[in-house]
N, C-alpha and C positions, 0 to 999 in steps of 0.2 A: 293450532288448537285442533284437538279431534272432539269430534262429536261422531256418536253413533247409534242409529235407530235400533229397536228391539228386532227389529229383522236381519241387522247385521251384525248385532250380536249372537244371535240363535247362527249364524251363520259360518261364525268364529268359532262358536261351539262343536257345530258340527264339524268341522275341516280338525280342530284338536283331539277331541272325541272320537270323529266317525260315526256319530249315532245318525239318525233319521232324522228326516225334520219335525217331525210332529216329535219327539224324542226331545231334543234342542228348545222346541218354541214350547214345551210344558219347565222345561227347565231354567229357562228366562223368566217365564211368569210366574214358577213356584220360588226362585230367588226375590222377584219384588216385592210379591204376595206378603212374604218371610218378613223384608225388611219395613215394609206399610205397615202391617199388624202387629208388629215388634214396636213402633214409635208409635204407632197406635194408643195402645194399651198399656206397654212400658214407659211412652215419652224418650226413652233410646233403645237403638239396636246397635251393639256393636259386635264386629266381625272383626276378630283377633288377626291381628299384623297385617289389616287393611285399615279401618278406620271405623268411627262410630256415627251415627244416624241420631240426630236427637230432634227435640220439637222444641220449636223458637216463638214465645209469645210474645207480639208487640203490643204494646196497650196503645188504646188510641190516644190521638195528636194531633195538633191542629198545625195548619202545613200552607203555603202559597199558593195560588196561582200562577205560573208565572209567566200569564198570558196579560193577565189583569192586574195583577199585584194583592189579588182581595186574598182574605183569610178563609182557608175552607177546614173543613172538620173531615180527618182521615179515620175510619175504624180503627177498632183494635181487628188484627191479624193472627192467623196460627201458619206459622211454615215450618220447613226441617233445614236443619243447618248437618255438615257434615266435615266432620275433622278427624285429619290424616293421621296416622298410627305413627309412633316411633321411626318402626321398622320400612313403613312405607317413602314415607320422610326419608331415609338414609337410603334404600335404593335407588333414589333419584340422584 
C-alpha cells in the first residue's frame, strides 16, 4: 500500500515538472481545492481516464456497542466515495 502526504506529492511534482516548490505546493492544493468544490457543489467531480469523486449520504442508523451489546443511535453522515475510471482499471 502507498500512502502519500501533500508534501510528497508537491515533491513528485516537482522532480517531474522542475518547478519550484512554492510552484508544486500551489498546484497540489489548487488540484484538491478543484476536486472539494467540484463534490461540493456538483455532489461529483470527475477527472477523465482517472476517476470520479462523488458525495455519499448515509442516513442515520442505529448500530451496537460492541463493548456492551446495548443499541446506540449513529447519525446520518456526508463522505466522498471514489470510483476508478475504465481506463484507469485496465492500466492496472
Amino acid at each position: 500500500m502507498s500512502i502519500m502526504s501533500k508534501s510528497a506529492m508537491s515533491k513528485a511534482i516537482r522532480q517531474a515538472a522542475g518547478c519550484t516548490v512554492a510552484q508544486a505546493d500551489a498546484a497540489v492544493e489548487a488540484v484538491l481545492a478543484t476536486i472539494v468544490e467540484g463534490v461540493k457543489t456538483e455532489g461529483r467531480f470527475s477527472l477523465i481516464g482517472f476517476g470520479s469523486f462523488s458525495k455519499s449520504e448515509r442516513p442515520a442508523r442505529q448500530g451496537r456497542n460492541p463493548r456492551t451489546g446495548k443499541t446506540i443511535d449513529i447519525a446520518a453522515s456526508t463522505s466522498i466515495k471514489f470510483s476508478t475510471s475504465a481506463a484507469l482499471k485496465k492500466s492496472l
